[in-house]
Every structure is written in structure tokens, then in C-alpha cells.
matplotlib code that plots the C-alpha trace (Angstrom):
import matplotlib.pyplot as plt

x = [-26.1, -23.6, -24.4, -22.9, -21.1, -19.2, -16.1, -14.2, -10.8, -10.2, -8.9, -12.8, -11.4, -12.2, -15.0, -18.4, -17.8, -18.9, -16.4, -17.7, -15.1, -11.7, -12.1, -13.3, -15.6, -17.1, -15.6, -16.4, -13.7, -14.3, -13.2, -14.9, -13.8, -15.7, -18.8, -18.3, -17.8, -15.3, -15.3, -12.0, -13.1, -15.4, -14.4, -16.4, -15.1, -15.4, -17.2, -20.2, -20.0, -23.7, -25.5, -26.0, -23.6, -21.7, -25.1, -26.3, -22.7, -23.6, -27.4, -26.2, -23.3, -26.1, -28.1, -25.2, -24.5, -28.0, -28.5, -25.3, -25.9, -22.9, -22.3, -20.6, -17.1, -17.9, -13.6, -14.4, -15.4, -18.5, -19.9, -18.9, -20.6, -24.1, -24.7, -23.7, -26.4, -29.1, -28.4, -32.0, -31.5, -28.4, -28.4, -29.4, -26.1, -23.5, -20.9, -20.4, -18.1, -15.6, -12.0, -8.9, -6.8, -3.3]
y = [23.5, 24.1, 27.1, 30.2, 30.8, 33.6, 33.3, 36.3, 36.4, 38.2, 41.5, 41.4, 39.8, 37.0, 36.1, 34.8, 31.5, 27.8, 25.1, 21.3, 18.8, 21.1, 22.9, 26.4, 27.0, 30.5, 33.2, 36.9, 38.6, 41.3, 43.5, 44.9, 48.7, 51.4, 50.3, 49.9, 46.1, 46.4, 44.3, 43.3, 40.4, 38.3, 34.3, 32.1, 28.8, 27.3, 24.5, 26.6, 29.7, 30.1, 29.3, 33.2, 32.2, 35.8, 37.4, 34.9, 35.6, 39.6, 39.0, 37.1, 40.0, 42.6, 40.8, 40.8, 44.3, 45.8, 43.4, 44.6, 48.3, 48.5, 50.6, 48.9, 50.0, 48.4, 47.6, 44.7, 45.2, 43.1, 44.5, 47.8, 47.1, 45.9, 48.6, 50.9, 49.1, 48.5, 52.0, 52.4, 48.5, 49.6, 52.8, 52.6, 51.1, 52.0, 54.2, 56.9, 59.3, 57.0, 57.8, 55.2, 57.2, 56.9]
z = [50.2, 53.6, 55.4, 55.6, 58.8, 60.6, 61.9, 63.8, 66.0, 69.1, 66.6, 65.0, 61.8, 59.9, 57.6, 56.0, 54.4, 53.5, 54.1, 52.6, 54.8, 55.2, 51.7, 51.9, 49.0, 49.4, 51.9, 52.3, 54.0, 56.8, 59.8, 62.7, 63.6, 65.4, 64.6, 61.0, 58.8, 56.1, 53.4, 51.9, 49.3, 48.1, 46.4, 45.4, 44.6, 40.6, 42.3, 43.5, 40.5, 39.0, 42.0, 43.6, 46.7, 46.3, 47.0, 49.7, 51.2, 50.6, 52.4, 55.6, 55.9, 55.4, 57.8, 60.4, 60.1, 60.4, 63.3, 64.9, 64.0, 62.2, 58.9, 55.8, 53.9, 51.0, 49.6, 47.8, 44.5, 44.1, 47.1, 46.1, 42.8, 44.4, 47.0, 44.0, 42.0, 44.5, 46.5, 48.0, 49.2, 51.7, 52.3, 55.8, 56.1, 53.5, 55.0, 52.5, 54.2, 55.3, 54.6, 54.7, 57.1, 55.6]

ax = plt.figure().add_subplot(projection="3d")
ax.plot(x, y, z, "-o")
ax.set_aspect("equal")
plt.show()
């Protein structure tokens, strides 16, 4: 199993992901902004589906943003979904009150 790196450019943007060679198999893609990670999307490739990778990819962010003191805008679905789901797991981090500003 390739592990999961970080990647950011110089704007704070980028992504979680595995990459086997030049294919990227598994991204999670994020942005850095006053102290909060956003999370835009989550893709896991077919050739890595069943194997928990969306949630490993979901840890390591988790890890990255309590580590970091950051708070989480949960946008992408999935992720939306878990800290929904698992609530008392990330609420230390889960930025409730945060409004798009239009």
C-alpha cells in the first residue's frame, strides 16, 4: 500500500493523495484559510475501492488538522457525511458556524 502524502502550493492548496508511478489513485482535495482546512472532494480510484482508503485519506487529514490547530469545513460530501455520522469523533474540530461568504 503507497502512502498517503500531502502536497500544498504557495496559495495553501492542494491535497491528500496516493500516486503508484505517475497515476494518482486516491486524492483528498483541500485549502488552507484562516486557520481553517476546507475540504472540496474526496476520489478514490476503482483500482483501490473496498480497501477503506477514503477513511485513511479522512484520518491523516484529521490528523493534520488537529496537529496544525486548524478547524475543518467539511464541503465534500463523504466527509460531510462522516463527521455528521461520527459527531463526538470531530467535534473538537468541525467548524460549525462557518459561512461561504458570497
Amino acid at each position: 500500500m503507497s502512502t498517503i502524502q500531502l502536497k500544498l502550493n504557495d496559495q495553501k492548496r492542494g491535497a491528500f493523495f496516493i500516486e503508484e508511478g505517475d497515476e494518482r489513485l486516491a486524492e483528498m482535495v483541500i485549502a488552507i484559510s484562516d486557520q481553517r482546512l476546507i475540504v472540496y472532494h474526496t476520489e478514490v480510484s476503482e483500482k483501490l475501492r473496498g480497501q477503506g482508503i477514503a477513511g485513511k485519506l479522512l484520518d491523516q487529514m484529521v490528523v493534520y488538522a488537529r496537529s496544525n490547530g486548524l478547524k475543518v469545513v467539511p464541503l465534500c460530501p463523504y466527509v460531510h457525511a462522516q463527521f455528521k455520522r461520527h459527531a463526538e469523533l470531530y467535534k473538537d474540530i468541525w467548524d460549525q458556524n462557518w459561512k461561504q461568504s458570497v
